[in-house]
N, C-alpha and C positions, 0 to 999 in steps of 0.2 A: 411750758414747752411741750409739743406735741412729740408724737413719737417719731414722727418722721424728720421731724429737725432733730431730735438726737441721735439722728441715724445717720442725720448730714445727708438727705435727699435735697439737691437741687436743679435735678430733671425728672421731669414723670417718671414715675415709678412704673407704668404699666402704657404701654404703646402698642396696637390693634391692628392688624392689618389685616384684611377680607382679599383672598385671592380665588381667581378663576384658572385652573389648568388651560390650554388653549384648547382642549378638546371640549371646554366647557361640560365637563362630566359632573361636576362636584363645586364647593366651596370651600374654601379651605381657612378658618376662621383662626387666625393665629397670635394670642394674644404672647406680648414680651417684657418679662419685668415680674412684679409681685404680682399675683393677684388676689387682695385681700380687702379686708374692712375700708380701706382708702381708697383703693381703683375698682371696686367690687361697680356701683355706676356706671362707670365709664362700659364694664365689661359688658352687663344687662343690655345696654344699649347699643352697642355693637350685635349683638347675638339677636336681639329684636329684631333687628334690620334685614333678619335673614330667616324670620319667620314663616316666610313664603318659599324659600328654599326647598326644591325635594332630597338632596344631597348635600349633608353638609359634614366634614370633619374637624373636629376642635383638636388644633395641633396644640399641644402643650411644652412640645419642647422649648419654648423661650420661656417657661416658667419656672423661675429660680423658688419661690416661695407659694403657699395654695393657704387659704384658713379657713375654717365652717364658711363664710358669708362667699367665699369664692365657690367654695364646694355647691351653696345654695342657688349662686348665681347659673351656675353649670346647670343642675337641675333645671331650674326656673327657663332657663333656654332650651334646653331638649325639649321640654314639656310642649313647649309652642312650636317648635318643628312637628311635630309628633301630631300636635293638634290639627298639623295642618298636611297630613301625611306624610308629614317627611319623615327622611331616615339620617340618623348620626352617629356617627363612631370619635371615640376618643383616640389619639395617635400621643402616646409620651415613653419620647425614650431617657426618663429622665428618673432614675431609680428612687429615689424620694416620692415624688409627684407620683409616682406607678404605684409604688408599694402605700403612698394615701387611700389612693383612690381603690385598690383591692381591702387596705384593712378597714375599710368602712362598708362596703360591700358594694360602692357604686359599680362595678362591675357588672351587677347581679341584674342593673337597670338600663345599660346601655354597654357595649362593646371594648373595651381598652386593650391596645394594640401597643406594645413596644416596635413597631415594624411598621413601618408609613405604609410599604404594600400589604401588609395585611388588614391596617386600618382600609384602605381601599376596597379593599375585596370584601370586607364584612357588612360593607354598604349593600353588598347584594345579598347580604347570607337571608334565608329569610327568618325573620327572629320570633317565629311561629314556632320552627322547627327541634 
């Protein structure tokens, strides 16, 4: 028995949605559900698709759950913004998910904001400085 049938999953675990503001400033990359060793796929590929992107924030507030492979996957998508001069900020007001992602240091590599407007505005910040 898998671990998601002892968990009694029987809707996806993790649901994806790519938003555009109408001012079309940004993308707003908002995965919902776990994001872990099961849905960890689904998320790479979502985040792919936005490779080209020069603005993108990974909203994390629909993330009840994060593990190394999701943590990986985060990475593994910045990196390909980045590659491609884009800029991204993390946006999570979700004190678990926030206090992960500083006790690991990913802060230290990209932006994380408990504040959606300040996620926005560190899009400009410049990360030279």
């Amino acid at each position: 028995m898998s671990v998601r049938e002892r968990r009694g999953y029987d809707a996806p675990v993790l649901e994806i949605n790519a938003n555009r503001p109408d001012d079309g400033s940004r993308v707003d990359l908002c995965p919902d559900g776990e994001l872990d060793a099961y849905s960890v796929a689904q998320f790479r590929e979502a985040f792919s698709e936005l490779s080209a992107e020069p603005r993108v924030i990974v909203n994390l507030s629909g993330v009840q759950f994060m593990d190394s492979a999701g943590l990986g996957a985060l990475i593994g998508g910045i990196r390909r913004i980045r590659e491609g001069d884009g800029r991204v900020t993390i946006f999570s007001d979700r004190e678990a998910i926030t206090k992960l992602l500083h006790t690991t240091g990913f802060d230290r590599i990209v932006p994380v904001k408990d504040v959606l407007a300040d996620a926005i505005a560190a899009l400009d910040e410049d990360p030279d400085a």
